[in-house]
C-alpha positions in Angstrom: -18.8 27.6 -1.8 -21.0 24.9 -1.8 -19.1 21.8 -1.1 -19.7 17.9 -0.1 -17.4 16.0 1.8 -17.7 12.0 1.8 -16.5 11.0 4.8 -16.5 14.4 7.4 -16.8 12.8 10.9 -13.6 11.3 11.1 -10.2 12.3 11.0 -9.1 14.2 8.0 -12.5 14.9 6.6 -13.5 16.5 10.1 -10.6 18.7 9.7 -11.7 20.0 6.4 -15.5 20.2 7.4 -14.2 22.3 10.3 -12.1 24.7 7.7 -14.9 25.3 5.6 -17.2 26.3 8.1 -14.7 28.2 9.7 -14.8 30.1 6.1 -18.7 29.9 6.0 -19.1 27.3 3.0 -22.2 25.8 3.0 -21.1 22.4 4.1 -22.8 18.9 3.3 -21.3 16.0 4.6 -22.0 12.3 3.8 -21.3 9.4 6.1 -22.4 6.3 7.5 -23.4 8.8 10.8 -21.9 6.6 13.1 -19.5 9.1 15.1 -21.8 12.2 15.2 -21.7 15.6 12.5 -18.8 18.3 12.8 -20.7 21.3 13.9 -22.6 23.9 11.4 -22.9 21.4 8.8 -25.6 19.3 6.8 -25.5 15.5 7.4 -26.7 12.8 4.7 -26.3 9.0 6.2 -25.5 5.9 3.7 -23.4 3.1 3.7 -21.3 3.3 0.3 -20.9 -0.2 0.3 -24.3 -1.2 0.4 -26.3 -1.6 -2.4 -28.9 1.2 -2.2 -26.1 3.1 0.0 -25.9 6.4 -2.2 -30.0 6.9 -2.1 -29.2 10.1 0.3 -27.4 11.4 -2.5 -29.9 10.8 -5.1 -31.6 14.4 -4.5 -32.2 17.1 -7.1 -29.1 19.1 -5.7 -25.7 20.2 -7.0 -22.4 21.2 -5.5 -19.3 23.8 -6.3 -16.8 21.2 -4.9 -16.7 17.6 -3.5 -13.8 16.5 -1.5 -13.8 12.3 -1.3 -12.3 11.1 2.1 -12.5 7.0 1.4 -9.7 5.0 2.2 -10.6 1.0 1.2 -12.1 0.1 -2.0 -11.8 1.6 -5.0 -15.6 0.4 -5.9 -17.1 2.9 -3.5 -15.2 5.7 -5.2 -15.8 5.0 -8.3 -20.0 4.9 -7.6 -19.9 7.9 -6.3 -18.0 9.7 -8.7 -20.0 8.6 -11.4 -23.5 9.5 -9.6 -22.2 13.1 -9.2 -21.3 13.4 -12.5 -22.6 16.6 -13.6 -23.4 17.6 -10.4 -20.3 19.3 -9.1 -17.8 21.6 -10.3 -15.0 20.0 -9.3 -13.5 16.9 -7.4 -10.7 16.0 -5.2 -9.6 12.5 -4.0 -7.7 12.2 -1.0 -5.1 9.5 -2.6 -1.8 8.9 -0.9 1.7 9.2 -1.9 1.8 5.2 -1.0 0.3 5.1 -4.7 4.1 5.0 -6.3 6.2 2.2 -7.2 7.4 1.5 -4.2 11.7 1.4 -4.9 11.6 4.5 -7.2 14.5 6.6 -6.0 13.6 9.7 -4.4 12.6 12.5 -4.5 9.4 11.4 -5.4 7.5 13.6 -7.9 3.8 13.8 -9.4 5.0 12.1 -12.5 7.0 8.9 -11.2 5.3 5.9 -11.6 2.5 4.2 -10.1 2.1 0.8 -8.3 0.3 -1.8 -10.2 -3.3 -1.2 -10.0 -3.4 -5.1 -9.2 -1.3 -5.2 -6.1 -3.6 -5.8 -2.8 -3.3 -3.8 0.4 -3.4 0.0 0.4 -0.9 0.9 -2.6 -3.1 -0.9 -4.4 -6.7 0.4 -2.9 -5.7 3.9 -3.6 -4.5 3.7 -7.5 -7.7 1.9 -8.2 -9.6 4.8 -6.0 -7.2 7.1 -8.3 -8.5 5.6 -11.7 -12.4 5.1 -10.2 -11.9 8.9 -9.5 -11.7 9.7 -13.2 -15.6 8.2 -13.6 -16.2 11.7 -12.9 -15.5 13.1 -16.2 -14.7 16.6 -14.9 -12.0 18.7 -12.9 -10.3 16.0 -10.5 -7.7 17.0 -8.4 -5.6 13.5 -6.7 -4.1 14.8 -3.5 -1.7 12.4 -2.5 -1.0 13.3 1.2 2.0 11.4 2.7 2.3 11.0 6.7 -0.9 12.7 8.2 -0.7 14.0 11.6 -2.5 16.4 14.3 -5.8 16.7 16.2 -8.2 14.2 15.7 -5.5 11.6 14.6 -7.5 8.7 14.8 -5.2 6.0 13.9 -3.0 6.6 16.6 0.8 7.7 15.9 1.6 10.8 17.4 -0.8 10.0 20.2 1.1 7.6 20.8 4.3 9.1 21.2 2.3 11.7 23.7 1.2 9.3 26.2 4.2 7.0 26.2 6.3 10.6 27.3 3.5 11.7 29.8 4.3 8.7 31.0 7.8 9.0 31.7 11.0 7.5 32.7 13.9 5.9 30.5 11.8 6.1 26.9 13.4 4.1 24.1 14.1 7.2 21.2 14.5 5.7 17.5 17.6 7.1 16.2 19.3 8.9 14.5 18.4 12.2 16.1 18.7 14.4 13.1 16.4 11.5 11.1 14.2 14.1 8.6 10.6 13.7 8.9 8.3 14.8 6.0 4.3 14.7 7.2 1.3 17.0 6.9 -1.1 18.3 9.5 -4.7 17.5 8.6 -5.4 21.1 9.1 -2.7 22.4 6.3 -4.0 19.5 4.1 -7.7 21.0 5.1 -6.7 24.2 3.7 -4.7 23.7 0.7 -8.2 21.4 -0.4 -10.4 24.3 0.0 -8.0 26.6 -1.9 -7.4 24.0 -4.6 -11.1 23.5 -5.2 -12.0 26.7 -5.3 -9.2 27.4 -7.7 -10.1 24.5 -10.2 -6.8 23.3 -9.8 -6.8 19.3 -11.5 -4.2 16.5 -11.7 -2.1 14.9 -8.9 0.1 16.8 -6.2 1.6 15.2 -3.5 0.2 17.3 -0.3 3.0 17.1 2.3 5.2 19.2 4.0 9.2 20.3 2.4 11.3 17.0 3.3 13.0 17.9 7.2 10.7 19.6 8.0 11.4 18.3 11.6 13.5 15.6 12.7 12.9 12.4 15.1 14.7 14.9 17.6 12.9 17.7 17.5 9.4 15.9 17.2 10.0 13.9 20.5 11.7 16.5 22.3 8.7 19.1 21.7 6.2 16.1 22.3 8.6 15.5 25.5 8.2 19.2 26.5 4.8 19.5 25.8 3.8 16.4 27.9 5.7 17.8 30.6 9.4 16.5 30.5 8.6 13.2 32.2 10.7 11.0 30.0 14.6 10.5 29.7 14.9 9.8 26.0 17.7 7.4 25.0 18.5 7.7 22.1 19.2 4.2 20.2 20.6 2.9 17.1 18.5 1.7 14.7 20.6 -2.0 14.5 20.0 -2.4 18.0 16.2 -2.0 17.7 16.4 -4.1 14.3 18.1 -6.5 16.2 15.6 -6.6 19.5 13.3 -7.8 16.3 11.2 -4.2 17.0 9.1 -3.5 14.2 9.7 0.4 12.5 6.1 2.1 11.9 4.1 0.4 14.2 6.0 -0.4 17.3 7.8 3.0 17.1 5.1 4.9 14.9 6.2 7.0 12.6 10.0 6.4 12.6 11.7 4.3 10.2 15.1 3.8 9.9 17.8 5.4 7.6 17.6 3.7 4.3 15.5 3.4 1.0 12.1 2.6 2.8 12.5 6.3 4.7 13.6 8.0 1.9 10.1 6.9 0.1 8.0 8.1 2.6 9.8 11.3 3.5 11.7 12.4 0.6 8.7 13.2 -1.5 9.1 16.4 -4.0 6.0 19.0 -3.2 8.0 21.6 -4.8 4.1 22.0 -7.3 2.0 21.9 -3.9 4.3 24.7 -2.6 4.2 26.7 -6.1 0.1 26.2 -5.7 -0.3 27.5 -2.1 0.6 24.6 -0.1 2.0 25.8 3.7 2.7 23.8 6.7 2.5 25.2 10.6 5.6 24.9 12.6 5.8 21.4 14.2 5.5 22.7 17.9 1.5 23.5 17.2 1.0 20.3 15.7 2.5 18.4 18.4 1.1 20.6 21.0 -2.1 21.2 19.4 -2.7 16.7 19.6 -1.6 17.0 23.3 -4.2 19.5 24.1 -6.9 17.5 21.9 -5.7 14.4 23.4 -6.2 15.5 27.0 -9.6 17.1 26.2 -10.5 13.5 25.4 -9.7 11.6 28.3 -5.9 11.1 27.4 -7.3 8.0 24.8 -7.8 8.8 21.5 -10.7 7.4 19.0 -9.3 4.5 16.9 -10.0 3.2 13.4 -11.0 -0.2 13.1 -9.4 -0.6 10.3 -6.1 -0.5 11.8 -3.7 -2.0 14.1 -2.3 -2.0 17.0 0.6 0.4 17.8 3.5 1.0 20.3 6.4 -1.3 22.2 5.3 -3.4 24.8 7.1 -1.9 27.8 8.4 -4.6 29.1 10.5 -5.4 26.1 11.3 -1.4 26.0 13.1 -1.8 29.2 14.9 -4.8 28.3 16.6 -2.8 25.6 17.6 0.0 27.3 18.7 -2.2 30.1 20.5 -4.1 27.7 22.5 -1.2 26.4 
């Protein structure tokens, strides 16, 4: 298959440059070149936002598939979807299941509805990228991933969580325990692209693993064992870190309490992903997988810009498990 990624260096679109190789596409990939080309692939530089930014893409060239990686404006999409037109077989967008109405009762399926295309922030972005998608006039398949995770994670969750264990001693543990977690590895959501695209499958499927899939418990005691079994974890109710003013998400990534915001994020419906091919590797390989990446880079993992800060400061992690 002949297929262009937008994006490829980073995160999520590495992983599915790396797939396709692996499979012997014939991979094009088309970035900004800021962060150096995945191996065995084809590199075309342009900024997307810039006004003659798509010029490498200009060329008398067509492809089976393109798989669009962007993640901010929905202008950039929408440009490039339109220039392709016509040149390409099919087309996937990499949405997010952030694009529904935040408050629908779960389980979230393909057909609940949207956020307004209006809102700002990310919902927002990625309905607009959604409906900019559609300038392509031909097969478009939305993937709406949820929770991302694995190697290469480059805004920083589950890396995280790895080196605050490796670091050890009394680690403040988000309960409950047996808290369901619903995420995908970048690698299943690599492969379940590819197969999608090559079977001209079209319309929106939220790209995530089955709902407790793992738990809180089992993804910090693996992350725990694979780190080395440095850390005590104490486990802590979620009103006591509510009411140390500790923010879910981004001072604990990836937990968030019990209660209609979790149920959003990880009671999604994929029972059409599954039906289509969708499978997720056990959650030991993903969380030892990100160790072993992790530690082949120096322990501190490459960061988007475009994101925050993560993690408690230690300081007032002690004070609440002192306080206990």
């Amino acid at each position: 298959m002949k297929l262009l990624i937008l994006g490829g260096s980073g995160f999520v679109g590495r992983a599915i440059a790396g797939e396709a190789v692996a499979r012997g596409d014939d991979v094009t990939v088309f970035n900004r070149g800021l962060r150096g080309a995945p191996v065995g692939v084809r590199l075309l530089t342009g900024d997307r936002l810039a006004p003659d930014g798509l010029a490498a893409l200009q060329i008398d060239q067509s492809w089976d598939a393109v798989v669009d990686t962007w993640s901010a404006g929905a202008g950039a999409v929408g440009r490039t979807a339109r220039l392709l037109r016509g040149r390409a077989r099919h087309y996937t967008y990499v949405s997010s299941r952030s694009v529904y109405q935040w408050g629908t009762p779960a389980p979230l399926t393909e057909q609940a509805p949207l956020a307004n295309p209006r809102d700002q922030g990310y919902a927002g972005d990625k309905v607009r990228g959604e409906l900019a998608a559609a300038s392509f006039e031909g097969p478009l398949l939305l993937a709406r991933a949820g929770l991302i995770l694995g190697p290469l994670e480059d805004v920083g969750r589950l890396p995280w969580w790895l080196n605050r264990l490796a670091r050890g001693g009394p680690t403040l543990a988000p309960g409950p325990r047996i808290l369901p977690l619903q995420y995908i590895d970048a690698r299943d959501l690599a492969i379940f692209l590819l197969d999608a695209a090559a079977a001209g499958l079209t319309g929106p499927y939220n790209v995530v693993s089955e709902p407790g899939h793992t738990t809180m418990g089992e993804l910090l005691d693996i992350a725990n064992e694979v780190t080395g079994r440095r850390a005590s974890l104490r486990w802590t109710d979620p009103s006591v870190i509510e009411a140390y003013g500790i923010q879910p998400w981004t001072q604990l990534p990836i937990w968030l309490p019990p209660g209609p915001d979790h149920d959003f994020l990880h009671r999604g419906d994929v029972s059409k992903a599954l039906a289509a091919g969708l499978r997720c590797r056990p959650v030991y390989d993903t969380v030892a997988d990100t160790w072993s990446w992790l530690r082949s880079v120096g322990g501190d993992a490459p960061r988007r810009t475009d994101r925050g800060d993560l993690g408690v400061d230690p300081a007032l992690e002690a004070k609440v498990l002192g306080e206990q």
